[in-house]
Rosetta silent file (secondary structure, phi, psi, omega in degrees, C-alpha in Angstrom):
SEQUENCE: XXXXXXXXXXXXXXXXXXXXXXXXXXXXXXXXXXXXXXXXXXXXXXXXXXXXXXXXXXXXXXXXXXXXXXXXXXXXXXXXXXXXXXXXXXXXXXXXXXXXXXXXXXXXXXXXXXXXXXXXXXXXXXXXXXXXXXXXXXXXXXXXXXXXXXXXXXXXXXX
SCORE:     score description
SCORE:     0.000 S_00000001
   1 L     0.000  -52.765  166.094  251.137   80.393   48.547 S_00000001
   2 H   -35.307  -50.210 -159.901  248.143   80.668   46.150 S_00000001
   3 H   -54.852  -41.561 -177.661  247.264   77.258   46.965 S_00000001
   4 H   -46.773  -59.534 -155.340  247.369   78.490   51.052 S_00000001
   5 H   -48.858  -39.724  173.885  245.378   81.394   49.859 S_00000001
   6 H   -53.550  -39.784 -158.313  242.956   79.299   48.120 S_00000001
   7 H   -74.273  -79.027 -176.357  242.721   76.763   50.837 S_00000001
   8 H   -50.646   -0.148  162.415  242.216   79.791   53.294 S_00000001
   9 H   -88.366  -25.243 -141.106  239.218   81.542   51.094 S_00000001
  10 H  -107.876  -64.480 -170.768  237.666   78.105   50.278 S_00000001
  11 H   -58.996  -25.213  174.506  238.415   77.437   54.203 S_00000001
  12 H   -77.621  -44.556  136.716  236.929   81.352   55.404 S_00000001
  13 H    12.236  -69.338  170.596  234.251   80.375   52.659 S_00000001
  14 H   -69.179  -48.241 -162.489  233.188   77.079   54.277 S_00000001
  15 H   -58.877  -26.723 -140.102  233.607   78.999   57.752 S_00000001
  16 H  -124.520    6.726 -137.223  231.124   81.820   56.533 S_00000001
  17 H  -156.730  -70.038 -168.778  228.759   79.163   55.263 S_00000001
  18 H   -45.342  -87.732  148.424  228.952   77.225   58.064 S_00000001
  19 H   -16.599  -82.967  149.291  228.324   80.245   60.268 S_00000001
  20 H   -12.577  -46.013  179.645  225.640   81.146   58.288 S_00000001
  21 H   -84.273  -26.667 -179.079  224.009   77.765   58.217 S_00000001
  22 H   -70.573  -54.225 -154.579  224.330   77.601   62.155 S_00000001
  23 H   -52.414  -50.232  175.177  222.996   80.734   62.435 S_00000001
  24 H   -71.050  -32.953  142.209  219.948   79.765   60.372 S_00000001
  25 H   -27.905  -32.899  169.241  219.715   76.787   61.936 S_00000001
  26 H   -97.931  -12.259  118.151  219.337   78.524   64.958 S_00000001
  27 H   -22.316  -76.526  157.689  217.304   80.647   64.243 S_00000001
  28 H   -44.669  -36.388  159.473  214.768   78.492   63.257 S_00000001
  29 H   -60.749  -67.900  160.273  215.298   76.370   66.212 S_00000001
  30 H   -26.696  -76.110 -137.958  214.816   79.973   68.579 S_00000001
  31 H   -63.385  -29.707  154.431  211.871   80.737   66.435 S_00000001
  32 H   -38.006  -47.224  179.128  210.429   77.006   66.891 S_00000001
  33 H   -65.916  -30.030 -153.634  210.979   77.389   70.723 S_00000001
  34 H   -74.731  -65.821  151.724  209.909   80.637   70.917 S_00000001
  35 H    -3.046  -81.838 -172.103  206.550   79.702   68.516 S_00000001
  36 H   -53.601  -36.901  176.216  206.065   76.612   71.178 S_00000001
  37 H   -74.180  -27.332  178.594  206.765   78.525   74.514 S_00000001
  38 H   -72.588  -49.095  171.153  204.059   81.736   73.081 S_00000001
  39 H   -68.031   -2.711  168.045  201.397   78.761   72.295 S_00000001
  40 H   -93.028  -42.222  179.887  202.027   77.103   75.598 S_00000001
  41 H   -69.996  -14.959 -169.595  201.895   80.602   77.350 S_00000001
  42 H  -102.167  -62.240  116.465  198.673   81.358   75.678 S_00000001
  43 H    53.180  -85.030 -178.947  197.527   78.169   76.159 S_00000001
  44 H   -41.485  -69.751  160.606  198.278   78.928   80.172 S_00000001
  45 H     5.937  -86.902  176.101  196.732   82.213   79.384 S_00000001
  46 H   -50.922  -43.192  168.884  193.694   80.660   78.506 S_00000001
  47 H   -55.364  -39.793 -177.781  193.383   78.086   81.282 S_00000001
  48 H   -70.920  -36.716  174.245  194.052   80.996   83.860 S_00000001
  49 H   -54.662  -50.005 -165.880  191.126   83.082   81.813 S_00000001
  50 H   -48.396  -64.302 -139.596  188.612   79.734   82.128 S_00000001
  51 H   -62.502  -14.879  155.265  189.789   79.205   85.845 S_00000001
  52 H   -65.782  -64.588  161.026  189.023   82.923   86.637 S_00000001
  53 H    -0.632  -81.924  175.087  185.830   82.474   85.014 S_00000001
  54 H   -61.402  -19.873 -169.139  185.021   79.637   87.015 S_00000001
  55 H   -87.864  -41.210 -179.821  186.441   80.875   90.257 S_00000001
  56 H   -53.283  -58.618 -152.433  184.408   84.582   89.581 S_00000001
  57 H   -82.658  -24.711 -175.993  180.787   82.061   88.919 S_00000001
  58 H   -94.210  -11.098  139.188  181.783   80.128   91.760 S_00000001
  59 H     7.478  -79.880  163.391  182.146   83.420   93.857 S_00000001
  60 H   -40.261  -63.924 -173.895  179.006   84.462   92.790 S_00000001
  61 H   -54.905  -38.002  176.239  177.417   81.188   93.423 S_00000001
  62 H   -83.170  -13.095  174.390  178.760   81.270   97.159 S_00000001
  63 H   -67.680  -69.814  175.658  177.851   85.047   97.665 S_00000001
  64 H   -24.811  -49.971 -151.800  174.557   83.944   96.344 S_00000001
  65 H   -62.185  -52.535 -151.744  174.709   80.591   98.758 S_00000001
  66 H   -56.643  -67.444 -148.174  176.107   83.566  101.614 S_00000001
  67 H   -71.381  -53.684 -170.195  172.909   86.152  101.239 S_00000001
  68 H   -95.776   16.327  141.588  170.460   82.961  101.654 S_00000001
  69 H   -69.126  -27.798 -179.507  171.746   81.414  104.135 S_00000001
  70 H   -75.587  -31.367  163.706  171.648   84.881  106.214 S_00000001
  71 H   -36.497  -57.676 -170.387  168.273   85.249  104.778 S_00000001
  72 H   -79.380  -45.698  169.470  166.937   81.727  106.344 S_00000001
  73 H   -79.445   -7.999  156.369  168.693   82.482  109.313 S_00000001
  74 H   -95.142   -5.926  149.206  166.966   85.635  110.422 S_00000001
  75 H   -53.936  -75.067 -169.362  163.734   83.756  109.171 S_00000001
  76 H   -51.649  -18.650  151.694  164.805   81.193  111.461 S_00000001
  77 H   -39.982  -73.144  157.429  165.613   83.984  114.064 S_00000001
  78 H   -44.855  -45.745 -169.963  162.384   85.741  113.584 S_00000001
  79 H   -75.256  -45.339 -170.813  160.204   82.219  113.614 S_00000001
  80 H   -37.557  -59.624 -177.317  162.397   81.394  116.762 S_00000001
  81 H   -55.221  -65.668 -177.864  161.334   84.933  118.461 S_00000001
  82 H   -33.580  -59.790  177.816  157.565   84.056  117.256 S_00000001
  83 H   -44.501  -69.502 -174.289  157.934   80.367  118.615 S_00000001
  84 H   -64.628  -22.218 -178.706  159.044   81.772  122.014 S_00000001
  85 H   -84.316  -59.608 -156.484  156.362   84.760  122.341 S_00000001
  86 H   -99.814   15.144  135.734  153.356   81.926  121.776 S_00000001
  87 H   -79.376    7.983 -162.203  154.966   79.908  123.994 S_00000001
  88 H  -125.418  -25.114  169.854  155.028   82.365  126.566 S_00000001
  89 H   -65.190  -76.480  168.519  151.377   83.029  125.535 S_00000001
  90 L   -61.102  -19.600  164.901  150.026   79.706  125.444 S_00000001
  91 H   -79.597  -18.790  174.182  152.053   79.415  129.267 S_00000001
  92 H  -105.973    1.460  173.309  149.872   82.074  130.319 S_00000001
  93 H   -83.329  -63.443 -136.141  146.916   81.017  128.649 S_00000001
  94 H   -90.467  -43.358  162.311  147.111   77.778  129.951 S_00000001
  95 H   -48.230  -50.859 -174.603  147.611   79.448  133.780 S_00000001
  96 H   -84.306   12.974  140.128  144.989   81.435  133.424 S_00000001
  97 H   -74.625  -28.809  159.158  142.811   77.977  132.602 S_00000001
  98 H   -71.699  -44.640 -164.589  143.939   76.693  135.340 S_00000001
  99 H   -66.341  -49.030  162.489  143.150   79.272  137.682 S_00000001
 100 H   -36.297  -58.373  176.406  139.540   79.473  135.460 S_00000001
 101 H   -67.527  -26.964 -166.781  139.026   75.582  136.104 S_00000001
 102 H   -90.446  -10.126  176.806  139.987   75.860  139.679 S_00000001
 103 H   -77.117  -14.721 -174.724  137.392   79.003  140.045 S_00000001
 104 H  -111.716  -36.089  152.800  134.865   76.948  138.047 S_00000001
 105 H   -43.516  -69.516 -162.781  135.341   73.785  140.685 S_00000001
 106 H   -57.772  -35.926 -179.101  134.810   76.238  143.753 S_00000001
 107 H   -83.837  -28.160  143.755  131.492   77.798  142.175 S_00000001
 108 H    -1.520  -83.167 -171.876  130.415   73.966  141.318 S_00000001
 109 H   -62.202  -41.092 -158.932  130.575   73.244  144.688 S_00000001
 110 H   -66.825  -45.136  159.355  129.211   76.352  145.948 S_00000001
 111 H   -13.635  -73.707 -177.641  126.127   75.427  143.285 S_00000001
 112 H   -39.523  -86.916 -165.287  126.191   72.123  144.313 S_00000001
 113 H   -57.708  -16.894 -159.581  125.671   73.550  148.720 S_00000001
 114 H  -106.587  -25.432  167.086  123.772   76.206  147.477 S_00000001
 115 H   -74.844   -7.059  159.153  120.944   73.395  145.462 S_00000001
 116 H   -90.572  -45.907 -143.168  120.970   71.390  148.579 S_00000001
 117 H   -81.274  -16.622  173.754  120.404   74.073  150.836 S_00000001
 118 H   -76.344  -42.736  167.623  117.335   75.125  148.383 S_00000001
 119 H   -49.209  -23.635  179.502  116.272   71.811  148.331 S_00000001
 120 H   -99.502   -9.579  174.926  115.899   71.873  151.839 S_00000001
 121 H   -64.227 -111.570 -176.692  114.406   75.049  152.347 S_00000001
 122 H    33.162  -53.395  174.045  112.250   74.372  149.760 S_00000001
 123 H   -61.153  -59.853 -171.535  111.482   71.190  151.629 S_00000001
 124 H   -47.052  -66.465 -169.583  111.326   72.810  155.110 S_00000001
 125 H   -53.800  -63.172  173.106  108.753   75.464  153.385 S_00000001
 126 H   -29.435  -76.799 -132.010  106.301   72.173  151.729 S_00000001
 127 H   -52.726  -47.443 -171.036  106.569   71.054  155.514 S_00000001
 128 H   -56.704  -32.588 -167.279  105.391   74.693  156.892 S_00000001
 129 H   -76.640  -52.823  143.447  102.822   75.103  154.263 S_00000001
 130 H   -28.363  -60.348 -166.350  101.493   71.496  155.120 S_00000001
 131 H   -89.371  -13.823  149.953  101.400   72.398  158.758 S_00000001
 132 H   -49.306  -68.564 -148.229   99.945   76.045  157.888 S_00000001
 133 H   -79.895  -46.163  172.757   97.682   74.190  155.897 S_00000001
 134 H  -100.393  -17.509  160.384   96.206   71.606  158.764 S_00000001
 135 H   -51.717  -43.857 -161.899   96.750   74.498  161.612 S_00000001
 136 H   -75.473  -21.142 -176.327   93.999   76.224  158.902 S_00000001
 137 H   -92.815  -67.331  140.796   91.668   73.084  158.919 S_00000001
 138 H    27.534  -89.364 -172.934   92.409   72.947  162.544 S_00000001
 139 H   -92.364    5.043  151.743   91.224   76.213  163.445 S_00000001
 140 H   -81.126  -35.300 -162.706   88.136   75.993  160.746 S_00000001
 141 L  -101.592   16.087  161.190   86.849   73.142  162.436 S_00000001
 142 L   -99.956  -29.083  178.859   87.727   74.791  165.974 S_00000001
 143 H   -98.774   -2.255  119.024   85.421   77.767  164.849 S_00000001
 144 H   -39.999  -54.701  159.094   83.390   75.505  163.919 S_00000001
 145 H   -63.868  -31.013 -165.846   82.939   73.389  167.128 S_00000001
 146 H   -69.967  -69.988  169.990   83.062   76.695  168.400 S_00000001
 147 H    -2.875  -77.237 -179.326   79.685   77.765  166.577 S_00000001
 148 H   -27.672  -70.229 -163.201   78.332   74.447  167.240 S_00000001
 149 H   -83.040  -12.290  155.299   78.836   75.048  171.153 S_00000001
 150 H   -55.639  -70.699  154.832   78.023   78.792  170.868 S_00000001
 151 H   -28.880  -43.355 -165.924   74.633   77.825  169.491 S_00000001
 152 L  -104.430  -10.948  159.053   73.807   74.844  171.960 S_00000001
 153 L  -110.644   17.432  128.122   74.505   77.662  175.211 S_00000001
 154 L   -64.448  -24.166 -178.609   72.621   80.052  173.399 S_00000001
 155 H   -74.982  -34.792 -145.560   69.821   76.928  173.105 S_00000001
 156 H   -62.988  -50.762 -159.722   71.088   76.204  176.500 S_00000001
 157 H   -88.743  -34.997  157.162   70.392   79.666  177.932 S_00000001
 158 H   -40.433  -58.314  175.090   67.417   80.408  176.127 S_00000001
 159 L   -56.593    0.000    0.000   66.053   77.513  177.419 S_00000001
């Protein structure tokens, strides 16, 4: 019975050892996993911190992108509005140039008929002034002749 007894202390002995060695064994293994899964989570950690980072700057960068594109488009609104008012300007400009050119034909012409019609008075008038002009030699050398023959039937009657 000793020897059982022995066997069984030597065998709870080894059991308690054993036990003991799993357990540290295990332990160590846990604290390895556990060690590998906290540096892989921080790890993650960190990758989610950059990729926030980057996702916050590229945020920014499209907020940024956002305000100047609405920026160029009410430029481009505003030039548009601009565009269409001196087009609307220059259509009315360009009417009242026509209407100006066709008002500057009609007084042309009327120029034109009114510089013939001078020319011919003008002409008409030389002619009168001419014929004014020999009616006055005309009627000098009719009061002349007149003289002449007043004189010779004053000789005439005298005589």
């Amino acid at each position: 019975m000793t020897y059982i007894k022995k066997n069984v202390n030597i065998l709870l002995l080894f059991l308690i050892v054993l036990i003991v060695g799993s357990l540290a064994g295990l332990s160590l293994y846990y604290q390895q996993t556990y060690q590998n899964l906290s540096d892989n989570y921080q790890g993650k950690l960190d990758d989610i911190n950059t990729l926030l980072n980057d996702l916050n700057a590229q945020r920014k960068k499209l907020n940024e992108t956002t305000y100047e594109l609405t920026i160029k488009e009410q430029r481009e609104d505003s030039l548009e509005n601009q565009y269409q008012t001196l087009d609307d300007q220059k259509k009315a400009v360009e009417g009242q140039l026509s209407t100006t050119e066709t008002e500057l034909a009609a007084t042309e012409q009327e120029l034109a008929t009114t510089k013939d019609s001078l020319r011919q008075s003008q002409y008409s008038l030389n002619l009168a002034n001419e014929e004014i002009s020999d009616l006055k030699s005309q009627v000098a050398n009719l009061k002349e002749d007149r003289a002449v023959l007043q004189s010779s039937l004053a000789s005439c009657r005298a005589g």
